[in-house]
C-alpha positions as CSV (number, residue, x, y, z in Angstrom):
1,X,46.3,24.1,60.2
2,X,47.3,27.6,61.2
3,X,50.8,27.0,62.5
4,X,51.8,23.6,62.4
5,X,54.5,22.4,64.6
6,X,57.4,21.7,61.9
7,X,58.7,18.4,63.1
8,X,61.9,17.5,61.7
9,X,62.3,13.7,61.0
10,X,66.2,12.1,61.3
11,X,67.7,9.8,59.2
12,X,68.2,6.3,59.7
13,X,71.8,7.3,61.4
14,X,69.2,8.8,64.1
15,X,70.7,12.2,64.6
16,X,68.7,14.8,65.7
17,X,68.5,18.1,63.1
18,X,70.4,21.0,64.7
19,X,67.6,22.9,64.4
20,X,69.3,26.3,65.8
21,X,71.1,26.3,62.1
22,X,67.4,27.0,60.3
23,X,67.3,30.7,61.7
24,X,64.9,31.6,59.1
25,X,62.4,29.3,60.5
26,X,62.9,30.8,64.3
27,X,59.1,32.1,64.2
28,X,57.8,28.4,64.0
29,X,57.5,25.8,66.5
30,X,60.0,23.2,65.5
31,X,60.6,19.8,67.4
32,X,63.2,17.1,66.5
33,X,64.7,13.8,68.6
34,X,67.2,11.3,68.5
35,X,65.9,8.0,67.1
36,X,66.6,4.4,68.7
37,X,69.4,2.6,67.6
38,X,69.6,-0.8,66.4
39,X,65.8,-1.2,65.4
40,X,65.2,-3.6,62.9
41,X,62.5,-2.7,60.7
42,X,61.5,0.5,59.0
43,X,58.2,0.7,60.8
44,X,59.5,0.5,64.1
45,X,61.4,3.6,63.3
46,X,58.3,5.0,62.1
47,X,57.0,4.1,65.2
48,X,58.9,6.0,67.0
49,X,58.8,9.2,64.8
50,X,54.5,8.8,65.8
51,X,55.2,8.6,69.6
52,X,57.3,11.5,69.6
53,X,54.3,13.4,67.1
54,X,51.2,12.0,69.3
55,X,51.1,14.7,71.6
56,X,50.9,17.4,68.9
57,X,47.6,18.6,67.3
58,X,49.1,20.2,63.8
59,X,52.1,18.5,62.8
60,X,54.1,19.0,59.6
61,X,56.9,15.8,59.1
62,X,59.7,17.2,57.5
63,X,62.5,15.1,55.8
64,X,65.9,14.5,54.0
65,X,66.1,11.7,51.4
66,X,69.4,9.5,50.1
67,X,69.7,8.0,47.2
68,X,70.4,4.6,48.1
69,X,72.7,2.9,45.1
70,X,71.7,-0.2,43.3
């Protein structure tokens, strides 16, 4: 892995990252999309995160985590 593809995952609220705000990443392929709404399951969203990846040969996931209270 050379130069991965930076792939930026959304949250569960399935908002794309506005990637044009990382400006000190601009000399990197980066890729990001909109996850489906209303899914059900956490692997289906991971699902959809590996359809969206399959076509790419180095891929980095990159990803936000939440504290989720108890």
């Amino acid at each position: 892995m050379m130069n991965p593809t930076l792939y930026f995952v959304p949250c569960f609220s399935g908002s794309p990252w506005d990637l044009k705000a990382l400006t000190p990443l601009d000399h990197r392929a980066l890729r990001t999309a909109r996850l489906p709404e209303a899914l059900d399951r956490v692997e289906a969203y991971a699902d959809a995160v590996e359809r969206e990846i399959r076509s790419l040969s180095d891929v980095v996931l990159v990803g936000e985590g939440h504290a989720i209270p108890h």
